[in-house]
MIDREN-926027 format. One line per 4 residues: their letters; for each residue x, y, z of N, C-alpha, C, O. Coordinates in steps of 0.05 Angstrom, whole numbers, plus 5000, padded with zeros to 4 digits. Example, Ala and Ser with C-alpha at 12.3 -4.5 7.8 and 13.67 -1.06 7.14 Angstrom:
BEGIN
as	5264,4886,5156,5246,4910,5156,5264,4934,5156,5285,4934,5169; 5257,4955,5142,5273,4979,5143,5258,5001,5157,5268,5023,5161;
END
This chain:
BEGIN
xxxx	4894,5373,5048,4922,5368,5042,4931,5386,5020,4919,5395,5001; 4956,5390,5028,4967,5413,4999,4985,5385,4977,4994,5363,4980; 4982,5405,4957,4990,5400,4936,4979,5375,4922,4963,5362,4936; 4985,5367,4897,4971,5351,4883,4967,5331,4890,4985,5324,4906;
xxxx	4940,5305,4883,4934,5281,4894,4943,5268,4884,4954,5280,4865; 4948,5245,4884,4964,5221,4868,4956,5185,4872,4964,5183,4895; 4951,5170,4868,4948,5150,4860,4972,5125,4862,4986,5120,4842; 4976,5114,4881,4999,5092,4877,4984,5062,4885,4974,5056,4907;
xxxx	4985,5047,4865,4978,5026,4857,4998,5006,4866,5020,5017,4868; 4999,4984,4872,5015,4968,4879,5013,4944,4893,4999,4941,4914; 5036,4916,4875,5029,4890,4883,5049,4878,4893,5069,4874,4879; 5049,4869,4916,5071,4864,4937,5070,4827,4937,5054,4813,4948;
xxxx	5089,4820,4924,5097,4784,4924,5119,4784,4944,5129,4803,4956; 5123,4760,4945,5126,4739,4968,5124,4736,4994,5101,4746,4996; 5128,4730,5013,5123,4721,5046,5111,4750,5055,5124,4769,5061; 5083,4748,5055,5068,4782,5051,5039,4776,5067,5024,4791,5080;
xxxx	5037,4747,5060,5014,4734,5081,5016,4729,5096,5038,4719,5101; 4993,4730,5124,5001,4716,5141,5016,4728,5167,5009,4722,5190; 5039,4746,5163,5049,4762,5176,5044,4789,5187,5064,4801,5192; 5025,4799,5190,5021,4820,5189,5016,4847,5173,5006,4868,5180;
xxxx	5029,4838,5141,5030,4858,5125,5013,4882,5129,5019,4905,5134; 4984,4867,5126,4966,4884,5115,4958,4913,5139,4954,4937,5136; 4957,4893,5162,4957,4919,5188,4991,4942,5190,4991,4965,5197; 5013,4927,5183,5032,4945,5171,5026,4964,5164,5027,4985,5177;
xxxx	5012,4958,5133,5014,4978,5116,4995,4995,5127,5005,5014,5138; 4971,4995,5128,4950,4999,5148,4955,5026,5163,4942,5046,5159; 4981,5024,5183,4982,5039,5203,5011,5057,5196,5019,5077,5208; 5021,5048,5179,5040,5064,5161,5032,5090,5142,5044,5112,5141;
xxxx	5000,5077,5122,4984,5095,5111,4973,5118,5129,4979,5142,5129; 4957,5105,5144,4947,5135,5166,4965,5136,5181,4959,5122,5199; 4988,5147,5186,5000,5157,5196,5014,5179,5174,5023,5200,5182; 5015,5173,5153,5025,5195,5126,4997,5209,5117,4994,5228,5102;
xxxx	4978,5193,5129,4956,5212,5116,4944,5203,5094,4940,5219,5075; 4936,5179,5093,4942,5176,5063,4911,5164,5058,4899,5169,5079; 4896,5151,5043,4870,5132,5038,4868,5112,5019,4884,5116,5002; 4857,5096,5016,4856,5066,5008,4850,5051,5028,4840,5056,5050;
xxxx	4865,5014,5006,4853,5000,5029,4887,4975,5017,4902,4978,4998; 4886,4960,5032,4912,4935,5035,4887,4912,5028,4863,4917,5031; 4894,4892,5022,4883,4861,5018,4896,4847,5004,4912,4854,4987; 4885,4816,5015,4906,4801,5007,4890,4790,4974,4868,4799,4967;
xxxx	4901,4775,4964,4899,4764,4933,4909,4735,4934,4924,4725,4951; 4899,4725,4915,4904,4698,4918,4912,4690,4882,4920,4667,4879; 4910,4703,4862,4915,4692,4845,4934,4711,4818,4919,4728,4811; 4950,4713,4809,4963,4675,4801,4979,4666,4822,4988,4643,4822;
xxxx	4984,4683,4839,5001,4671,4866,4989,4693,4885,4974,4711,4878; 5002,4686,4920,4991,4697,4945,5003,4728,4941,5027,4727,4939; 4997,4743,4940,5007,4765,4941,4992,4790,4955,4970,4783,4965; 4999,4815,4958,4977,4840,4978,4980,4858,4955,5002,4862,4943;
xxxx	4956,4869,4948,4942,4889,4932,4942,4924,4950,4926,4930,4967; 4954,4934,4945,4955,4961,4964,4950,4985,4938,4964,4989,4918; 4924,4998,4949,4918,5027,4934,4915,5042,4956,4905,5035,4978; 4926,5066,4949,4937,5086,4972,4931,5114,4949,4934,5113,4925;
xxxx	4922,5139,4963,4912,5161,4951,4926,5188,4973,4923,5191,4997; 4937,5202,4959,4948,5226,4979,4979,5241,4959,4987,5233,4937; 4989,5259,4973,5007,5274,4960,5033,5261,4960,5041,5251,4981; 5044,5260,4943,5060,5237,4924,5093,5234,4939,5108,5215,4934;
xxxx	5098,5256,4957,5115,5246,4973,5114,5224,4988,5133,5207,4989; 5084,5222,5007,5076,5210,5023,5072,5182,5017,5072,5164,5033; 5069,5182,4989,5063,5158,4981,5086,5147,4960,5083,5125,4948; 5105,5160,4956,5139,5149,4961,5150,5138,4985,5167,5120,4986;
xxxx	5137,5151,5008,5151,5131,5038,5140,5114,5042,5151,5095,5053; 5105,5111,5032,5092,5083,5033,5111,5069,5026,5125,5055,5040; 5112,5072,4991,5127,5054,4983,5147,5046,4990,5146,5021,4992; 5179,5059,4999,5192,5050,5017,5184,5037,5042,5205,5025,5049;
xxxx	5169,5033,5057,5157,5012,5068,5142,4991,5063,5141,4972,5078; 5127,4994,5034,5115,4968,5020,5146,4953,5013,5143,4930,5023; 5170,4952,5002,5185,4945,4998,5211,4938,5019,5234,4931,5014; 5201,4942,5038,5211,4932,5063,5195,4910,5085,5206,4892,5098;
xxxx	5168,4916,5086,5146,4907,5095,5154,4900,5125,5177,4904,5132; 5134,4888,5143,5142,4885,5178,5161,4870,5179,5173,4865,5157; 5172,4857,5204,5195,4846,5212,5194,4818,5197,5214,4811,5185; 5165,4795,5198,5159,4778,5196,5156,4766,5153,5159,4745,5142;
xxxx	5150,4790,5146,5147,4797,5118,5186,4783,5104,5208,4780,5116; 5180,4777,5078,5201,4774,5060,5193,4782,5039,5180,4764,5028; 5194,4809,5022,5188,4814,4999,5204,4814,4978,5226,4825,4976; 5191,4800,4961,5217,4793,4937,5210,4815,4912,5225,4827,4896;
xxxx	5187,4815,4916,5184,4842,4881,5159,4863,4893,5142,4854,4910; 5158,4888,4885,5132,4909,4893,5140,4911,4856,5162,4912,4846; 5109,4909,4841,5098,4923,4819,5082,4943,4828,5065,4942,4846; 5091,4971,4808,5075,4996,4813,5067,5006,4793,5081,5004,4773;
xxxx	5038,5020,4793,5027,5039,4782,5020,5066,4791,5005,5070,4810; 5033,5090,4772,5015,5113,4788,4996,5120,4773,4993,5108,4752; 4979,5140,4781,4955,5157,4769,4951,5177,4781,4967,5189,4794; 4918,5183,4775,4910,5209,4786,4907,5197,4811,4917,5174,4813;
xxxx	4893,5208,4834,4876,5202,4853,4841,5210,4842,4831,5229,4831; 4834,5192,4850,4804,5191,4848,4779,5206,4872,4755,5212,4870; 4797,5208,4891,4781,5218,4908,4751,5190,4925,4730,5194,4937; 4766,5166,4918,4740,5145,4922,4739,5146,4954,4718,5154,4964;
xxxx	4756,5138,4968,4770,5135,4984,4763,5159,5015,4766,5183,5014; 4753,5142,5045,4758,5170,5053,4770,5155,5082,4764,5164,5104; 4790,5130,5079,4804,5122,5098,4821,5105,5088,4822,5097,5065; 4843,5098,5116,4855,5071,5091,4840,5054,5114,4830,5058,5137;
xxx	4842,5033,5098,4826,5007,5113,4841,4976,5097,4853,4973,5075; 4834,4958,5116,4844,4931,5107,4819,4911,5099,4800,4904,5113; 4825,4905,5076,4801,4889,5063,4808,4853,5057,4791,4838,5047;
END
């Protein structure tokens, strides 16, 4: 991939379980190209944990789709972190 790697961290609350989210994001990521993994979380409330690794455009349109999420989805807040990319990663996958 050209240009620099990047790191987008991010925690997706409310109606996020259950619905499909995680295969969403899933097939949204490889389709931009991107690596990580989606899973769900359970504490201090239900929420989806999404780390995603790839060039920082790509992982701007994630995010516009983490903050939209599938048809079935109601998302009320996405918290984000960026960083480097780590290079851990050599798919996205659902955990």
């Amino acid at each position: 991939m050209m240009g620099e790697m990047e790191r987008l961290e991010a925690t997706i609350y409310g109606r996020v379980q259950g619905v499909g989210f995680r295969v969403f994001v899933q097939d949204k990521a490889r389709s931009l190209g991107l690596t990580g993994y989606a899973r769900n979380k359970y504490a201090p409330q239900r929420h989806v944990e999404v780390v995603a690794e790839g060039p920082r455009p790509a992982l701007e349109t994630l995010l516009r789709y983490l903050q939209q999420g599938p048809s079935l989805a109601r998302v009320a807040r996405v918290d984000v972190q960026w960083g480097s990319a780590t290079g851990e990663f050599h798919s996205f996958r659902v955990g």
